[in-house]
N, C-alpha and C positions, 0 to 999 in steps of 0.2 A: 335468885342470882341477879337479877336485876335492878334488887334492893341494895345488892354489895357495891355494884357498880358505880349503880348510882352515888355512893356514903363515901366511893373509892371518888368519887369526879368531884366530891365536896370538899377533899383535904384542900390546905392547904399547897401549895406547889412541892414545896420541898418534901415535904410526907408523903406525898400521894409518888413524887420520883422515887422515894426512898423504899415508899412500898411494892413500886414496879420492880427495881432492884430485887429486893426479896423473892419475888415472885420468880423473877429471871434464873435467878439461883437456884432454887428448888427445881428448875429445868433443866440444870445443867449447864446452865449456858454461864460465861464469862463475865463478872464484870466490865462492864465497861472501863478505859482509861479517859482520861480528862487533858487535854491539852491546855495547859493555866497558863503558858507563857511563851513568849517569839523572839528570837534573836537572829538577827539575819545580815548580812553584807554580801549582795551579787550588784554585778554589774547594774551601774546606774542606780543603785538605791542602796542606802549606810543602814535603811533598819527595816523594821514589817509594815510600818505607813510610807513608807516611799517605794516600797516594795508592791504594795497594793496601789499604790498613784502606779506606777508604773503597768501595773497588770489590764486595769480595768483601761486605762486609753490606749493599750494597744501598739503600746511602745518596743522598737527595736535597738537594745541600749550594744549592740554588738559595733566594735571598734577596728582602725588598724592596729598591727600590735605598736606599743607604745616606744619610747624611743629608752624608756627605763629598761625594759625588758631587755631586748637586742636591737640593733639595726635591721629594719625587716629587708632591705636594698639588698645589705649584702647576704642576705643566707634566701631569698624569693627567687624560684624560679620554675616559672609553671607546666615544665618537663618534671613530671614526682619520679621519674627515672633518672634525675641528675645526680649524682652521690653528694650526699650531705645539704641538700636542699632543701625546699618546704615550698610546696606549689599554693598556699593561702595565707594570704598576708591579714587576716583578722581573726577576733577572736574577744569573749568578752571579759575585760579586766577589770578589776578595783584598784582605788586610787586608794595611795598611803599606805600599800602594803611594807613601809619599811618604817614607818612611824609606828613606835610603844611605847608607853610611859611604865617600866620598870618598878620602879620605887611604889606606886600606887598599890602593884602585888606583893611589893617585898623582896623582888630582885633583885641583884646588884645589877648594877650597867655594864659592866664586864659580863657576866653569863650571859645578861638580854644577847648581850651580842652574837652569841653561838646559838641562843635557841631558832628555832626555825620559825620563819616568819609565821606559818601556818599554825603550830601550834600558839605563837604568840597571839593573833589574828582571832583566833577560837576562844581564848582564854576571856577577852575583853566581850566578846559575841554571850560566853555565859553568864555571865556579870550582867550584862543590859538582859539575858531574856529571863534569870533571877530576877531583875528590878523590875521588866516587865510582868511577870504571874506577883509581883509582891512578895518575894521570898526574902527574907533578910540572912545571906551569904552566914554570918555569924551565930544566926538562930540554927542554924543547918550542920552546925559543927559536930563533928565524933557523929550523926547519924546515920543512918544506913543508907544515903544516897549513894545512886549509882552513875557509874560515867559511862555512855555509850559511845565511839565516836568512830566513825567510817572516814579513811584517809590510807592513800595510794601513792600517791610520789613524794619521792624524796628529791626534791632539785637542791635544795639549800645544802642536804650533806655532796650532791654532787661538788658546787660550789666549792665549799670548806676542803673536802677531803683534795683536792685539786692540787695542793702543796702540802705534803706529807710535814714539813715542818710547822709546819699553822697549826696543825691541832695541839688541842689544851685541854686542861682538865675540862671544861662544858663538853668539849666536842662529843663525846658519845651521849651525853643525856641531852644535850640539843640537838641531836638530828634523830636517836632512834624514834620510831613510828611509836610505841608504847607509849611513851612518854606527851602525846597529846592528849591522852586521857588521866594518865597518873598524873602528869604537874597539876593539872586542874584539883585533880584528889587531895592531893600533898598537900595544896598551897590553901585551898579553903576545907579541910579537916573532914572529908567525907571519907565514910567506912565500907557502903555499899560495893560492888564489882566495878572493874573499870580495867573498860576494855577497847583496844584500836582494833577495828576490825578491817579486812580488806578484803572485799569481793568486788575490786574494779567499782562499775560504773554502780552496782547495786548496796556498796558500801555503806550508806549512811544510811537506806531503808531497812536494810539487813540490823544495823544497828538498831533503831528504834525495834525493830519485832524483836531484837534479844531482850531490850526493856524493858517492853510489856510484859514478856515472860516471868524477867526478874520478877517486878511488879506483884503479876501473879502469883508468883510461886514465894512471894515473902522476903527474898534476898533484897530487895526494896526498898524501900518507904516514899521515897521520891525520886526520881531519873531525868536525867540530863542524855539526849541522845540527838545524834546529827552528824553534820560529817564538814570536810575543810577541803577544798585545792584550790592549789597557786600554782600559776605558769611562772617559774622562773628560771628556766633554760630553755635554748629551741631544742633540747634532746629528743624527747614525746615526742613534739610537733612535728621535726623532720621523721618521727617513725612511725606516727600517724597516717604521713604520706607517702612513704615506703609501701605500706597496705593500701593507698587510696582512700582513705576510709574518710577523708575533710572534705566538705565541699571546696570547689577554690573560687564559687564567689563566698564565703564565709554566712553563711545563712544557713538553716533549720528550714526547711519547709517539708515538714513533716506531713504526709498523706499526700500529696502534691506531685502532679506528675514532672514537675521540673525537679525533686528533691535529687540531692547529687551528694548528700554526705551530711556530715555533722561537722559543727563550729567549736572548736575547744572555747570550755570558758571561766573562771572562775568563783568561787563562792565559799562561803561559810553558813550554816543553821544549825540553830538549836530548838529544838523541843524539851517546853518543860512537862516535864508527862508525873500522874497521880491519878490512884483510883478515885473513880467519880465522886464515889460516898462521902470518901477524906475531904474531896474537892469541894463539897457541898457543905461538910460540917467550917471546910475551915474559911468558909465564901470567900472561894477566891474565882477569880474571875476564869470563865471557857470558852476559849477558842470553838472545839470541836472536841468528839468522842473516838474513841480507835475502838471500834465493837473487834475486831478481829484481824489477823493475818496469818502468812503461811510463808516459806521458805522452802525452794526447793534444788535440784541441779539437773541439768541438761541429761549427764552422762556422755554415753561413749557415744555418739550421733555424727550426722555428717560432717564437723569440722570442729577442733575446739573454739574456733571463735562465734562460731556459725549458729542461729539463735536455731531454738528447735519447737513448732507449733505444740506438737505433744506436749512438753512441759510445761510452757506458756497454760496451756488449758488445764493442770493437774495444780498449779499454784492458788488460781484463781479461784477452781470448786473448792480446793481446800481449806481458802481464804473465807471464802462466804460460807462454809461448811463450820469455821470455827467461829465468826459473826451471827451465826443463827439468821441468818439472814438471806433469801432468794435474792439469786442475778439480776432476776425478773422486778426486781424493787430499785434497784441502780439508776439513778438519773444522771451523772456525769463520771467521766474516766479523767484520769489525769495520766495518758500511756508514757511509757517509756522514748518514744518518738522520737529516733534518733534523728531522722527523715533522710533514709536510704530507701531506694529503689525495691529494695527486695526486702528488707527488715520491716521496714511499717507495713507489707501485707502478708506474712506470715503473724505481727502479732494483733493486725488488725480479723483476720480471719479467726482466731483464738476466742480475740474476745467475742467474735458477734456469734460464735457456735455456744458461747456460755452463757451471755447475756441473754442471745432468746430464750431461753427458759423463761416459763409462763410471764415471758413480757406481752404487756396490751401491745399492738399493732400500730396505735397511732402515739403510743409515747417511745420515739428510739433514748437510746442512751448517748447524750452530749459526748465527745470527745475533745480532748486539746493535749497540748505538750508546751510547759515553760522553757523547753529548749529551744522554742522559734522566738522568746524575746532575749533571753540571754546568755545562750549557747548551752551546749553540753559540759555541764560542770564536775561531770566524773563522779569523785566521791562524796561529792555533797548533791549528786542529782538527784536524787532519793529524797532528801531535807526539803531542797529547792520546790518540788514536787509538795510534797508533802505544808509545805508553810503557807504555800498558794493556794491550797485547796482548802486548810481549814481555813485562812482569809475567806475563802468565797463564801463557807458555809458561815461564819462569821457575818459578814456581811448578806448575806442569802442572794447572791448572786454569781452570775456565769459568765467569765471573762474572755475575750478573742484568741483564740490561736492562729499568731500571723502567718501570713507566706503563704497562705492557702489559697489558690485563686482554679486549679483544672484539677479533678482528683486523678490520684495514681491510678493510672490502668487496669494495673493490678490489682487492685482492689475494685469489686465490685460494692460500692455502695447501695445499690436502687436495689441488693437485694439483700441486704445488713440492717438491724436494727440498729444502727449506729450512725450520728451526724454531727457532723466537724462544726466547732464550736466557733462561729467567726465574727460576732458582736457582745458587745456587753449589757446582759439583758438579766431581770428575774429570774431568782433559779424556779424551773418549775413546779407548780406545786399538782406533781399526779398523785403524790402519795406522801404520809408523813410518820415517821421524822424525815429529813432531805437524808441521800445516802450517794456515798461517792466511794471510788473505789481508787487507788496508785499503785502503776505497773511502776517496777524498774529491775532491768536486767543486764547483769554484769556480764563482759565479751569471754568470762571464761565456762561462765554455763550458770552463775547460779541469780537466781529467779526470786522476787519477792515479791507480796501483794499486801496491803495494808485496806484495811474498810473500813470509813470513815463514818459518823453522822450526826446530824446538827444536834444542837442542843435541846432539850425540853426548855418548856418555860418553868423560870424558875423564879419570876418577879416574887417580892414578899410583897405581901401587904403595907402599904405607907402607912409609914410612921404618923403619929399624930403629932409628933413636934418636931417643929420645921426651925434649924437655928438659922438668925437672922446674919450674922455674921459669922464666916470662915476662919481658922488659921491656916496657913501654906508653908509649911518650914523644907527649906533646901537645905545641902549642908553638900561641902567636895574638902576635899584635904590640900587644895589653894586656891588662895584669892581669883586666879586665873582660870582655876576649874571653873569655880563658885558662877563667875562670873560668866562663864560659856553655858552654864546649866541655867540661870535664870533668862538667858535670851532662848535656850531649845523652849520652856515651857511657854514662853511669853510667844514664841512661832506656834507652840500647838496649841495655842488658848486661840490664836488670830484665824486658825485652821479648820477651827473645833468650836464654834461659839457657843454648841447648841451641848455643849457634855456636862455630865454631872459634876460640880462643882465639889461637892460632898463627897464624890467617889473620889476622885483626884485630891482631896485633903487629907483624908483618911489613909490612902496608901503610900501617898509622900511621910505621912506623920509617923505611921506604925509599919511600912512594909518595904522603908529603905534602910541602910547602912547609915550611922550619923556619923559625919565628920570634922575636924575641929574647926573648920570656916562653916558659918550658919546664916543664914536667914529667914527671918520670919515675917510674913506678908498676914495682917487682917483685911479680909474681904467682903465683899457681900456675895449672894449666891450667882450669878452669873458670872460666864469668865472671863470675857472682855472687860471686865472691872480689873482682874488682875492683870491682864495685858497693858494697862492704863496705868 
């Protein structure tokens, strides 16, 4: 046995992963999925590197509401018993949500006009986290990819529908909720499922777990899953505070004995998700691993909106039940953490009754929530969740969840194996692979859990021929794109000095869209040469 092990520690990387694989299988256990690509726009950050700048210093990108949106003067009034009011005047938004370039997908400018900002918003979000995993839109055509996408409000058909005389032939395929995953289907010739899902706040995670499914079960090849919201009407907002349910200084301070509510806030994410094996044969680049999750719902319990610990704790065994994977192995949470009073310690109690399970004493399990940097984004909280934590494991580090300064009462810490994450630090290494876990549950009962984990190494062996000079070929479909694409790369080369040159050649060359404006840059292997 010892002789196997040994011969099994001598492959190769990719063999010796591929043989763990095999192994896994004959256990019964799941493939892993591969997360190969990021697409992202929340508040304060346009993509997954400003998203991660923003994460790891601890930034609070939460605003007043903008002067685009409404006037917050006149609908603010911090009696939430006033009719037709809104006792919090913040919340976190994206800029340019009315800016699209149509023609780029094939749109006329007449329909751009009627479709809904959100799906528009999503559309360009797939496209960048395509070009991020290297997938070429066009090589992807008539395959079996699927469209996952979690989204909840409709403001834009509020909007539209407002004068019975304005609608037009777009109006029903630009606002129905469907249609933020079938345009995408239509418009770049995927055959796979494609589906809007809507479980409120759990929407987008709910999504991703139906694609691994897919995945799984074949209907598959490749997945596109995530979720969209855009504030744009105070409807929600003032009904948000109808319930109470905003804090009214506009902040998340989730676990916190000051927390008073949650922030509405905006966002778009995508995951590009692929079983590992494929991931590995077709090297393409990995985020993180999805080993496992679960779905579940509340039922008939003390209130419909009302979270329920029982559940809470039946999603989670069953998440790690289909990870193959003990609680007890869990180094970081990324919870639901809406930062309510009584919500964060019914599902802080949840977890720490699951997570004890044969956890060592002196390793607790990290805790945080992206809703203390850029509010509760509803149907993309899930995504939101979910893009931040393969960043960390990506990056192998554990980023702050703000707002935290006196724990919730309610929650007894000092006797949980659970500790709020409040610097940015190494993720720990108690055990390996790293393994992270994301709560998010929707206010009408239904629960999801995804489990996450780092990557193996999968270095190949260098090459023995090192080219001395690069080529870099851009290409956009105008002068003016052209021209906006070689300033992003020349900022991430000024950002980035230390990145492979070689890798960044090769995916610009073979793993983008080419278009009829081109340029071709010869290099040498560093990149501050090309920024030069």
């Amino acid at each position: 046995m010892d002789n196997i092990a040994q011969r099994i520690a001598n492959l190769p990387p990719e063999k010796r992963v591929l043989l763990e694989l095999q192994l896994q299988k004959k256990k019964g256990l799941k493939e892993p999925i591969a997360i190969i690509g990021l697409g992202c726009r929340f508040p304060g950050a346009k993509n997954p590197q400003a998203f991660w700048e923003l994460l790891k210093n601890g930034i609070d990108a939460i605003t007043e509401v903008p002067g685009d949106r409404w006037t917050i003067d006149n609908l603010y009034d911090p009696n939430p018993e006033t009719p037709g009011k809104m006792y919090c005047r913040w919340g976190g938004f994206i800029e340019h949500v009315d800016q699209f370039d149509p023609e780029f997908f094939g749109i006329a400018p007449r329909e751009a006009s009627y479709i809904d900002p959100q799906h528009r918003l999503l559309l360009e979000v797939v496209w960048e986290a395509l070009e991020d995993g290297g997938q070429v839109p066009s090589q992807l055509s008539g395959s079996k990819t699927g469209v996952f996408v979690g989204i909840s409000t409709n403001d834009y058909g509020q909007i539209l529908l407002r004068d019975p005389e304005g609608v037009d032939t777009y109006t029903n395929t630009g606002i129905a909720l469907t249609m933020v995953a079938n345009r995408i289907s239509y418009l770049l010739n995927f055959r796979g499922p494609s589906l809007a899902i809507d479980t409120a706040c759990s929407s987008s995670l709910v999504a991703v777990h139906l694609a691994c499914q897919s995945l799984w079960n074949g209907e598959s090849t490749l997945a596109l899953a995530g979720g969209v919201n855009l504030i744009l009407t105070p409807s929600l907002t003032v009904g948000f505070s109808k319930l109470t349910a905003l804090s009214p200084d506009g902040r998340c301070k989730t676990f916190d004995a000051k927390a008073n509510g949650f922030v509405r806030g905006e966002g778009a994410g995508i995951l590009v998700l692929k079983p590992f094996s494929q991931a590995i044969a077709d090297k393409d680049p990995i985020y993180a691993l999805i080993r496992g999750s679960a779905v579940n719902q509340d039922g008939r319990t003390n209130g419909l909106t009302a979270p329920n610990r029982d559940s809470q704790e039946a999603v989670l065994l069953e998440a790690y039940r289909s990870a193959g994977i003990s609680p007890g192995q869990v180094q970081y949470i990324e919870a639901h953490g809406t930062g309510t009073l009584l919500g964060d310690p019914i599902e802080v109690a949840a977890l720490g009754k699951v997570l004890a399970s044969d956890r060592h004493p002196n390793y607790p399990a990290h805790i945080g929530s992206v809703k203390t940097n850029i509010g509760h984004t509803e149907a993309a909280a899930g995504a939101a969740s979910l893009i931040k934590v393969a960043l960390c494991l990506k990056h192998q580090q554990l980023v702050p969840s703000i707002h935290f300064q006196q724990p919730n009462p309610h929650i007894p810490f000092d006797k949980l194996p659970l500790r709020v994450q409040q610097t940015c630090e190494p993720w720990p290494k108690t055990s390996e692979p790293a393994i992270a876990g994301v709560s998010s549950f929707g206010f009408g009962g239904t629960n999801g859990h995804v489990v996450l984990q780092s990557v193996p190494d999968l270095t190949p062996t260098p090459s023995q021929f090192e080219r001395p000079r690069h080529v870099l070929t851009l290409s956009a479909k105008t002068e003016d794109a052209l021209q906006a694409l070689k300033q992003q790369y020349i900022e991430f080369f000024n950002s980035n000095p230390n990145v492979s040159l070689a890798d960044i050649c090769f995916t610009a060359n073979t793993g983008r869209s080419h278009f009829p404006y081109r340029l071709a840059i010869i290099t040498g292997d560093v990149a501050t040469d090309v920024a030069t």
